[in-house]
N, C-alpha and C positions, 0 to 999 in steps of 0.2 A: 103685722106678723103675730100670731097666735104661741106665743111662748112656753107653753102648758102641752104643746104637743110635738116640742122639740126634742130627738131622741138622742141629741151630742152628749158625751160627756161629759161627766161632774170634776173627774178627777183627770190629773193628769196620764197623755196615754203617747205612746212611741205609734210612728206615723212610717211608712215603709217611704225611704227621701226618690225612689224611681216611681212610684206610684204617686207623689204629688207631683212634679214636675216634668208629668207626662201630657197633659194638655199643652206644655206651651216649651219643652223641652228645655227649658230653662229653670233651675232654682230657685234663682233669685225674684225674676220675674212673677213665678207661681208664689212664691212668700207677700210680693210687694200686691198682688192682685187679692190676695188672703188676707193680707192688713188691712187693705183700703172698706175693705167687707165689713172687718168686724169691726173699722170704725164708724163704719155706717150701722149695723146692729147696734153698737154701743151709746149712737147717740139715740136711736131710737128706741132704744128700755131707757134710758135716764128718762127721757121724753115721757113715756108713759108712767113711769113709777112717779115723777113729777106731779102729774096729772091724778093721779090715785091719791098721793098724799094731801093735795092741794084741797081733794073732797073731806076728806075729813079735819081739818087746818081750826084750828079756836082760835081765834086772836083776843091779844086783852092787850090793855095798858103795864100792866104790870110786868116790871122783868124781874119782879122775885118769884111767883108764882109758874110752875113748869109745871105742867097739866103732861099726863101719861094717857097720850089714845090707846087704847088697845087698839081701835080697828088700824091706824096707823104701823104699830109695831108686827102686824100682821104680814099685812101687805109689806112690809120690810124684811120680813125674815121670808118671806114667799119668795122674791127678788133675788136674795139671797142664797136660793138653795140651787137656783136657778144657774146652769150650763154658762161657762164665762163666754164673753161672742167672741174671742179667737177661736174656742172649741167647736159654736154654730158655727161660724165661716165658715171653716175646715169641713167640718160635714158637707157642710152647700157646694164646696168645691169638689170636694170626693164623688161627690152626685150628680155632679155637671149641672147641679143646680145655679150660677152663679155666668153670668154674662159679660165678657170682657174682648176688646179689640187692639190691635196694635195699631197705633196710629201712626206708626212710622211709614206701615205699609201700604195704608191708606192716602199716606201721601208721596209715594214712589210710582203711585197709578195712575 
């Protein structure tokens, strides 16, 4: 997922509660589908920021010496300015972006 061209919200924002829990007629439901999202985003930026950080990483023997990347601090404050993934889920959901089935009813068939 391309992170840079994500248009959610930075800040917190009031969400209309009939316009999310109109896919699936349920609140709770449409919340527990919008959790499980952003816990999937969530581990998917640690994932990457991980991976970013790990390129620029110095290792040394010494634990008095704490060397300052810049490129490091970079790429952490980019991370940082970045839409929290409750706020992406939400978008994804709002868009019908976001794929989800009952499997209750899947198995009543």
């Amino acid at each position: 997922m391309d992170f840079k061209k994500v248009n959610a919200p930075v800040t917190t924002e009031t969400y209309n509660r009939n316009v999310i829990d109109e896919p699936t007629e349920n609140i709770y439901e449409a919340i527990s589908i919008i959790s499980r999202r952003a816990e999937q985003i969530n581990t998917e930026m640690r994932k990457e920021l991980i991976e970013k950080l790990e390129e620029f990483a110095t290792y040394n023997d010494s634990l008095e010496e704490i060397f300052e990347n810049k490129e490091q601090i970079e790429v952490s404050k980019f991370y940082e300015r970045l839409p929290k993934p409750h706020a992406i889920a939400i978008q994804e959901w709002l868009k019908d972006n976001v794929y989800y089935r009952n499997t209750e009813e899947d198995n009543q068939e």
